[in-house]
Structure formats: C-alpha cells, structure tokens
N, C-alpha and C positions, 0 to 999 in steps of 0.2 A: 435662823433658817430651819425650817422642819423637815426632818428627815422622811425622803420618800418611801412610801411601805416598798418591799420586794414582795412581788405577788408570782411570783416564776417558779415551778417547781419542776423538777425532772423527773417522769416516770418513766422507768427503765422497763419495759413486760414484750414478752414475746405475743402474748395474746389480746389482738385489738377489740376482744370485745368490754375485757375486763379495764382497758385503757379508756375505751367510751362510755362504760357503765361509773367508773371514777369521777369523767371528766364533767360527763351529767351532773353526780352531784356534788358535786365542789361547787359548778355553777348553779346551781338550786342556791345554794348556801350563798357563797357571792361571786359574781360574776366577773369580777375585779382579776379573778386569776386567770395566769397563763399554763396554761401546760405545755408543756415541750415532750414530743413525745421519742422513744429509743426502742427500736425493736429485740433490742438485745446489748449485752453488755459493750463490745465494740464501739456499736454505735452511741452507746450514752458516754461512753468515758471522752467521745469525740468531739460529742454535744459541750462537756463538762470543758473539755480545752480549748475550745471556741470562747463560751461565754467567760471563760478564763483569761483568756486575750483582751476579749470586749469590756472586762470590769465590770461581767452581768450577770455572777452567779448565782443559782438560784436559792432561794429561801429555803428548801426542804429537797431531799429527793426518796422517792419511794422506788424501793428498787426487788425483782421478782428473783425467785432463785434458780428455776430449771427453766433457764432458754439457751439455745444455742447460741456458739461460737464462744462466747466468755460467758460462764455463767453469774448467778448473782452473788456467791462466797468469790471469786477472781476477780470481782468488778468493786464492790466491798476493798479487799485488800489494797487494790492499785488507788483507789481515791483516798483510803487512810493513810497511804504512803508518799501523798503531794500534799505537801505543808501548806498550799493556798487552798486546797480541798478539805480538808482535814478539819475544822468546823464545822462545815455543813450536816444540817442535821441530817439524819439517815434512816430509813423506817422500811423493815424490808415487810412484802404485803405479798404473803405467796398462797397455795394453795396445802404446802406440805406443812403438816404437823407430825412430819418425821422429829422423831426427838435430839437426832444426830446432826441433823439443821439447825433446829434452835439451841444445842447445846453451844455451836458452832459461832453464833451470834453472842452467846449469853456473856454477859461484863464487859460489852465492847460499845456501850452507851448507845444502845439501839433499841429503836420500838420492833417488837415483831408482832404481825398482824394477821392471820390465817384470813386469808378472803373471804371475805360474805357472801352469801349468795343471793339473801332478800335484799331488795332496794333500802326500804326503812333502816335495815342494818347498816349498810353503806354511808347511807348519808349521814349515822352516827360516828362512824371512822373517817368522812370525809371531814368532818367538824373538828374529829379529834386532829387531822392531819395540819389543817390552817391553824390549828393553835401551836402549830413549830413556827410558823410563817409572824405568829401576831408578837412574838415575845421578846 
C-alpha cells in the first residue's frame, strides 16, 4: 500500500499578507498543499493539538518570531517539548535578522529564513520549504 504524501503545513505569522504572499506560492509550485493558517503562537500550538488528536499532523511548520501573545522562541519551545511534536520539521521565516534571534535558534535543527520581499525570491523559499514535506 503506498504511503500518502502529507501536504499540510502550519504557518504560525501574525501578518496575513506574508501568510498570502507564502501561500500563493507554494500554490504556483503545487497546488496539492494545505496550509492551515495561526495568527500567532496560541493559536498554532492549538492548531498543532487538534491535528494531534486527529492523527493529522502537519509535514513542515513555518513558524514567525514577533507576534503577539506567545511569540515564535515560546511556541518553538513548547512544541520541542511534546514528544508527538517533536519531529516535525520546523523553519522559522521572520523578518528579524537580529543576531540574538538566530543565535537563539542556532543548533536546534532549524532552517532560518529572513523573509523575502520579491516574489521570484519567495517562490525559491517556497520550493525550498516543500522539500521538508517531499523527504
């Protein structure tokens, strides 16, 4: 029997343009995917214990670092610290290239990705993002 791809990814971002400008091109690329989207940390860890329940978690999650109420280092932590969580790849995709950020991430088996701002750019990070998804 062949295993079905998971095409579901959680993107955790306070700011919906950068969730639609993502989600565009992921869909350029293939269509196939789901995005599930979290305004902020709360909400994606809520997302994460749902599809946890459901047996439908997602292939990848891309996760932002300054949004309110749980930021993206506290939302980070609490899903490296649930053992059914705790593989899921993890790629956080912020705007800060604060160094004290990425120091913060560094060794902890994570893509960090400073957001693009051109489209063309995007869709090369979108590509790189479905290659957690394909492997």
């Amino acid at each position: 029997m062949e295993k079905v791809k998971n095409t579901t990814i959680l993107y955790i971002d306070d700011d919906e343009d950068d969730l639609e400008m993502l989600q565009e091109a992921i869909r350029e690329i293939d269509p196939s995917y789901e995005i599930v989207k979290a305004g902020n940390g709360e909400e994606g860890l809520s997302e994460l214990y749902k599809m946890k329940e459901n047996q439908t978690l997602p292939c990848l999650i891309v996760l932002d670092i300054n949004m309110p109420k749980l930021d993206g280092k506290q939302t980070f932590q609490r899903i490296r610290a649930d053992k059914a969580l705790f593989n899921i790849p993890i790629v956080i995709c912020s705007t800060s290239s604060n160094k004290m950020d990425k120091m913060f991430f560094a060794g902890k088996n994570v893509e960090y990705i400073t957001k693009p701002i051109h489209f063309p750019h995007l869709l090369q990070v979108a590509q790189k993002l479905l290659s957690y998804c394909s492997g």
